[in-house]
NUZA-321798 format. One record per residue (C-alpha): residue in one letter; x, y, z. Coordinates in steps of 0.05 Angstrom, whole numbers, padded with zeros to 5 digits, always signed. Each point is the difference from the previous one (the first is absolute). Example, Ala and Ser with C-alpha at 12.3 -4.5 7.8 and 13.67 -1.06 7.14 Angstrom:
! residues 2
A+00246-00090+00156/S+00027+00069-00013/
! end
This chain:
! residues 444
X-01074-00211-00203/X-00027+00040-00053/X+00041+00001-00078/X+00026+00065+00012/X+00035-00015+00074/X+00034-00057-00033/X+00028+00039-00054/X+00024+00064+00048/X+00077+00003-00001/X+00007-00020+00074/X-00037-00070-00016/X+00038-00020-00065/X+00070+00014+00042/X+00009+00017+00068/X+00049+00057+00014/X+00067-00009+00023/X+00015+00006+00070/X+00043+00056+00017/X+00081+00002+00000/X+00027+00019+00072/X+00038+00048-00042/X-00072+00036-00012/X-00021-00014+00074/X+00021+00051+00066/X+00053-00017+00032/X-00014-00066+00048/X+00032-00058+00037/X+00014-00045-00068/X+00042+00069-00014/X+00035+00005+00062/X+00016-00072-00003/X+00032-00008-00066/X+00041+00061+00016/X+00020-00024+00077/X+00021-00066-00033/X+00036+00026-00066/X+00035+00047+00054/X+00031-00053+00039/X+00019-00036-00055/X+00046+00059-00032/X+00021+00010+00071/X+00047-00063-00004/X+00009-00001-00067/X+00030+00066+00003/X+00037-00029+00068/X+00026-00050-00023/X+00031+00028-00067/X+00041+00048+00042/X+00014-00034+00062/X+00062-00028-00040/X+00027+00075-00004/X+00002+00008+00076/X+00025-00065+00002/X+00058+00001-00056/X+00057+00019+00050/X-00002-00054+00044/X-00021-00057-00061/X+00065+00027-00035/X+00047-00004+00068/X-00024-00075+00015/X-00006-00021-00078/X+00065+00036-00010/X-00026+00046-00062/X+00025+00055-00031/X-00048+00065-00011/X-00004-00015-00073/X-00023-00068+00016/X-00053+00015+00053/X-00028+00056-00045/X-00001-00056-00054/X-00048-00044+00044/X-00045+00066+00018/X-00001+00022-00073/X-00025-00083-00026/X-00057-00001+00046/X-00018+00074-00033/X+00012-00036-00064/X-00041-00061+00017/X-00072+00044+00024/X+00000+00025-00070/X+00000-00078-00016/X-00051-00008+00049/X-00037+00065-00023/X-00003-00029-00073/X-00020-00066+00017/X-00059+00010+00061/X-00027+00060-00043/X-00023-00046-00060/X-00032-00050+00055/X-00031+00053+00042/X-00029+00026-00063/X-00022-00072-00023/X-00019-00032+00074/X-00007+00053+00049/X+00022+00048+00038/X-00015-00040+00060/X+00047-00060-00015/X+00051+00029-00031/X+00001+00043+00076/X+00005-00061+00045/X+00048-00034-00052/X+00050+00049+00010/X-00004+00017+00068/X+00014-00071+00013/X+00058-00001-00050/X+00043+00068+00033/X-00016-00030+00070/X+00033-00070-00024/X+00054+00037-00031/X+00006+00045+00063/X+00010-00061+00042/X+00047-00034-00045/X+00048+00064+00003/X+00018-00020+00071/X+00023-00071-00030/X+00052+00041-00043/X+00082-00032+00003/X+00022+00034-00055/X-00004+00056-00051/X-00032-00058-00051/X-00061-00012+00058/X-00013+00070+00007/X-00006+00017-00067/X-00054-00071-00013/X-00036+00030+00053/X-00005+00071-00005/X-00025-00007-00069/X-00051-00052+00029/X-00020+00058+00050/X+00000+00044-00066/X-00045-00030-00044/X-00053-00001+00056/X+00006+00071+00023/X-00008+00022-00077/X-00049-00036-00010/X-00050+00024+00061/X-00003+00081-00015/X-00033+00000-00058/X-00054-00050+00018/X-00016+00035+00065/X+00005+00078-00040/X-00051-00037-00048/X-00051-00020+00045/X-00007+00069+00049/X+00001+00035-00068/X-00061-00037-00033/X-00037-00014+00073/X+00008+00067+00023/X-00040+00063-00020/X+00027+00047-00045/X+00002+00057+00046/X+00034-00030+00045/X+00047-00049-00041/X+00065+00039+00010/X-00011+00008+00065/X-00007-00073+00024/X+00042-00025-00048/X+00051+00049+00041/X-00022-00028+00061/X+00029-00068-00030/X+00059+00022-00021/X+00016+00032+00070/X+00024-00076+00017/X+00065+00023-00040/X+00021+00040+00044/X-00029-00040+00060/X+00042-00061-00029/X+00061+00037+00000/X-00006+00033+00075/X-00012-00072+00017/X+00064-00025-00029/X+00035+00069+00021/X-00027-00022+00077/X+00028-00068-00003/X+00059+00006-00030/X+00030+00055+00050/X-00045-00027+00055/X-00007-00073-00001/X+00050-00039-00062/X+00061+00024+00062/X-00020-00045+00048/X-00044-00056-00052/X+00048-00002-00061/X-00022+00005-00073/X-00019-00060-00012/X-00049+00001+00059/X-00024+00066-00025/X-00015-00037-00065/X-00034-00065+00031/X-00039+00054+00043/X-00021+00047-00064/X-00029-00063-00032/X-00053-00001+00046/X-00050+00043-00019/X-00006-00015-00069/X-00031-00066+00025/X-00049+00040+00040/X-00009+00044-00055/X-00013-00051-00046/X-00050-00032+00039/X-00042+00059+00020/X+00000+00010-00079/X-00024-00065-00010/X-00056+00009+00050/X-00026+00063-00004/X+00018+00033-00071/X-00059+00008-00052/X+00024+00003-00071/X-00005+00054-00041/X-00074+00012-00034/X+00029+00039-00056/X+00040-00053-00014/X-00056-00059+00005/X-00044+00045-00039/X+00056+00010-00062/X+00041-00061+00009/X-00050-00060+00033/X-00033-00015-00060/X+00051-00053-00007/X+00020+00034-00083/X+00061+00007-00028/X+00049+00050+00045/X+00015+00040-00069/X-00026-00003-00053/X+00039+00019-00069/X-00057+00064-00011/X+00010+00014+00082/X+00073+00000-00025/X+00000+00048-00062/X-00047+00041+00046/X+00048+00015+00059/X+00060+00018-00056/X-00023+00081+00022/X+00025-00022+00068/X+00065-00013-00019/X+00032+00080+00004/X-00031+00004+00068/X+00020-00057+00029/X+00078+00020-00035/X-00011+00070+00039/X-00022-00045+00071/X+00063-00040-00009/X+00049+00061-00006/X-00037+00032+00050/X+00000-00053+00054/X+00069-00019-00025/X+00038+00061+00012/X-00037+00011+00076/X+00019-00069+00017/X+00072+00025-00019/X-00012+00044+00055/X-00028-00045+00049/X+00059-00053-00007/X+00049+00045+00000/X-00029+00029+00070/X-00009-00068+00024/X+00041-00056-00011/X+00067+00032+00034/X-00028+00048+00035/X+00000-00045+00068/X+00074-00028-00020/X+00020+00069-00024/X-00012+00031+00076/X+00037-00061+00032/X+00058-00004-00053/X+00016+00068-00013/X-00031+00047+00056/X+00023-00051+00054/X-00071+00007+00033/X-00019-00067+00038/X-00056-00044-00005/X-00045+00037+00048/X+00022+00064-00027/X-00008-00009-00076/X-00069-00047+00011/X-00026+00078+00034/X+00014+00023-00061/X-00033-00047-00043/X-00065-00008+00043/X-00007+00079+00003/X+00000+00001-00078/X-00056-00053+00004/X-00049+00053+00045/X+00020+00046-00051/X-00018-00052-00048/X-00073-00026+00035/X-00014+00075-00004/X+00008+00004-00068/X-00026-00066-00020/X-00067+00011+00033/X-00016+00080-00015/X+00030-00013-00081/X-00072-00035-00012/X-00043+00055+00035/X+00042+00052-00038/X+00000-00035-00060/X-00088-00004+00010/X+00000+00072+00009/X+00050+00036-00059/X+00015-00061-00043/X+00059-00061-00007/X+00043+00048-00044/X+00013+00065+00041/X+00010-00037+00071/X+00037-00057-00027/X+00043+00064-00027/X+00007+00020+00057/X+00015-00062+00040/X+00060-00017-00045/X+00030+00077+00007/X+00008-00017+00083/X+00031-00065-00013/X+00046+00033-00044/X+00019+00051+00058/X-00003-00031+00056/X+00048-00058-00028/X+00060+00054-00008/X+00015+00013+00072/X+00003-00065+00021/X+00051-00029-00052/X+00035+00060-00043/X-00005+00062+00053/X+00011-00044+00060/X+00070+00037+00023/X-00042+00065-00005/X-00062-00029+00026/X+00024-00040+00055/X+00022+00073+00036/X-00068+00031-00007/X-00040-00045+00062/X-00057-00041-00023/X+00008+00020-00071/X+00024-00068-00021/X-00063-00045+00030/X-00041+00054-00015/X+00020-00010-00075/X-00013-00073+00008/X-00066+00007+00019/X-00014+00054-00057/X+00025-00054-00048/X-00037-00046+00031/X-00069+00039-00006/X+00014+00004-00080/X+00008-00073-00001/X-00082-00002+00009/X+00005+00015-00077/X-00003-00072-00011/X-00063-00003+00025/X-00026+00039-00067/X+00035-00059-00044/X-00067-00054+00021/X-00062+00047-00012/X+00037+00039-00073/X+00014-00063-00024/X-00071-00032+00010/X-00035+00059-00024/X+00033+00001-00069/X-00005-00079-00015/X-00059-00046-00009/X-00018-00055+00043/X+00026-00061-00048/X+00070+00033+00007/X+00003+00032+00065/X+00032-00046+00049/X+00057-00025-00058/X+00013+00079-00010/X+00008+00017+00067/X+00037-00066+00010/X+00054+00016-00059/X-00004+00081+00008/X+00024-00008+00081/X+00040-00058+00000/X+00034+00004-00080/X+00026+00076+00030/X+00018-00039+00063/X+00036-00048-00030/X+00047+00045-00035/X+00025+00013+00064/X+00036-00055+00002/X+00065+00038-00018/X-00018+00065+00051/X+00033-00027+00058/X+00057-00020-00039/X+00010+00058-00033/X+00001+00032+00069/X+00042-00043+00027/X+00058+00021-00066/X-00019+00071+00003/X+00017+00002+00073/X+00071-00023-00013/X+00007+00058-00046/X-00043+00064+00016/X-00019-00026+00078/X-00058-00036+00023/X-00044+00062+00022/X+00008+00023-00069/X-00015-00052-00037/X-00072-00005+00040/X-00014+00065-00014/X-00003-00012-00068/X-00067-00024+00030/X-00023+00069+00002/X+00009+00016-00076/X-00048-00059-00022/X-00051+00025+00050/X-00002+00073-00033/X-00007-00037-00064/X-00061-00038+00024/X-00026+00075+00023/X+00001+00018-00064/X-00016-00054-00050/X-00064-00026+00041/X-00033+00069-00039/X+00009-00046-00059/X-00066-00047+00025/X-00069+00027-00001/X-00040+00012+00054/X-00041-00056+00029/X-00035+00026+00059/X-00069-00028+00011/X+00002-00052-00066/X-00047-00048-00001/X+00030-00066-00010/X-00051-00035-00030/X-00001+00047-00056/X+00062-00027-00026/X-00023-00067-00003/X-00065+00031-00038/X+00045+00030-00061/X+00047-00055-00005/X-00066-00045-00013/X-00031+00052-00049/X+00072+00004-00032/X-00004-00083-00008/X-00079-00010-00010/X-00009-00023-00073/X-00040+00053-00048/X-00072-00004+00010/X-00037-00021-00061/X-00060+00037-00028/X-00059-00038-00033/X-00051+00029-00053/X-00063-00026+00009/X-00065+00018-00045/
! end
């Protein structure tokens, strides 16, 4: 080999191999999405099966509503706990892990539900479930976002989120369906099921994320005091991301966690009947969950997550406030439903806005706190629902659903655009923003 081959670029330092974020779309894509699907799928199931299931816990536990909202608003509480906690150690270990870890904690807590005696049990247990479910979303959002390519991150990342809705038809099935003739606590020993599956499969056939490796395997510090200082400009977006994702998860809890009790309690509908309801929202909602990313490709996350949050808004009304008008006009009332339920599919904008505007070091522990920190403070929606319903009536007091929705319409023209960022690039200015000044030297 001659002196100037060994001194060529390519000799000194091979290049390095290419991120399946920069590759076409492949199997190791469709895999990491497949399995990041199923795990939202019943993480999302098993966070709301307790809502289907509150009326008969409360009859054999002998709870009032206030206290049965109180164990559906801890286990809110307890995924930001879990969202705090798993974000730091998918940012530090993996996103890999931290995925199987808490799979495998909501499926234990899932099972240990059916164990419940008392009011004291369910609340141990649903904030065991809690702290799992918060603590998978992020980690899974983290690794489609960084393993998938740009054009086609909002899309997939939909795709995944699509197991929200999934989750809840699932629990919307059983609970009319199958928790008659089983009982609750065999439709909790059931539901833990398929987290162990999950978990496994994880184990087995999940890659970890490259972008990750690449930033984070070096085995350095996770933060460094410059890294710090440097992601200080972050701080008003991630303030706008909070209120943003706070005020539409207003809407979402409000919609949600009385909704199935609401059509039993106060509209006298039975379990069939008011599990009809539910499931038909949840089309709606697989609708919008899986066009929201294509849309979102093609104008951009701002004007169709507008959008998205102005037909949750409406189509909540007739279902809760309007119902004595809307229940005489045929069709209007599950038609609504599933209206709402398409503008649900606005949460599957939350994964790919969020990634897009935060570097790699910081990603997972943002998403982590941004979904599950809003979450969290839902710990007093279904009590407040619960009071206002004594007051100004129960359909009321969900609509008030509708009004945080319109908000979220609104405000998201706060956050800039993101379609098509490069995610790498992020990483690239936070390390020029933390690389020491280079020094010059005068020679003669």
């Amino acid at each position: 080999m001659s002196g100037a081959d060994a001194n060529t670029p390519a000799a000194a330092a091979p290049a390095a191999a290419a991120l399946l974020s920069e590759q076409p779309m492949g199997w190791p894509h469709y895999r990491i999405v497949t399995l990041c699907f199923f795990a939202w799928i019943f993480d999302f199931y098993d966070l709301i099966l307790y809502s289907f299931l509150m009326v008969p816990i409360a009859r054999d536990l002998h709870l009032g509503r206030l206290e049965a909202s109180f164990a559906l608003g801890l286990s809110l509480l307890m995924t930001a706990l879990g969202g705090l906690l798993f974000g730091f150690i998918g940012d530090r270990f993996g996103r890999r892990p931290t995925i199987i870890s808490t799979v495998l904690l909501y499926g234990f807590g899932t099972l240990l539900c059916a164990a419940s005696l008392n009011l004291t049990h369910l609340l141990i247990f649903r904030s065991l479930t809690g702290i799992g479910i918060g603590g998978e979303w992020a980690a899974g959002q983290s690794l489609v976002a960084e393993t998938v390519p740009p054009n086609r991150r909002a899309r997939y990342a939909a795709y995944v989120q699509v197991g929200a809705p999934l989750g809840v038809f699932i629990a919307a099935f059983l609970a009319g369906y199958v928790t008659p003739a089983i009982g609750w606590r065999a439709t909790f020993a059931l539901s833990s099921l398929p987290a162990l599956l999950v978990a496994i499969a994880v184990w087995r056939w999940l890659p970890e994320s490259d972008v990750w490796r690449r930033r984070m395997g070096g085995g350095g510090e996770w933060l460094t005091r410059a890294e710090l200082r440097a992601l200080r400009p972050y701080a008003g977006i991630m303030l706008l991301l909070f209120v943003v994702i706070w005020v539409n998860s207003e809407a979402y809890w409000f919609t949600y966690s009385w909704m199935p009790g609401y059509l039993k309690l106060t509209r006298h509908l039975g379990d069939r009947a008011a599990s009809r309801l539910m499931m038909g929202m949840q089309v709606g909602a697989v609708a919008g969950y899986a066009s929201f990313g294509l849309l979102a490709d093609r104008f951009g996350r701002r004007p169709v997550f507008s959008a998205f949050a102005a037909m949750l808004a409406m189509g909540l009304l007739p279902p809760t406030i309007l119902w004595p008008w809307a229940a005489g006009v045929p069709g209007l009332i599950a038609g609504a439903m599933v209206f709402a339920g398409v503008g649900t599919g606005v949460w599957s904008g939350i994964g790919p806005i969020v990634s897009e505007l935060l570097p790699t070091k910081v990603r997972n522990s943002a998403l982590g706190m941004l979904l599950n920190v809003t979450r969290g403070l839902q710990f007093f929606t279904p009590m407040v629902i619960a009071v206002l319903s004594r007051s100004i009536g129960f359909g009321a007091a969900l609509s008030i659903g509708a009004v945080f929705s319109a908000a979220g319409a609104i405000l998201i023209w706060l956050i800039p655009e993101t379609r098509g960022r490069v995610l790498t690039r992020l990483d690239e200015d936070l390390t020029r923003q933390t690389a020491p000044p280079t020094r010059l030297t005068l020679t003669s």
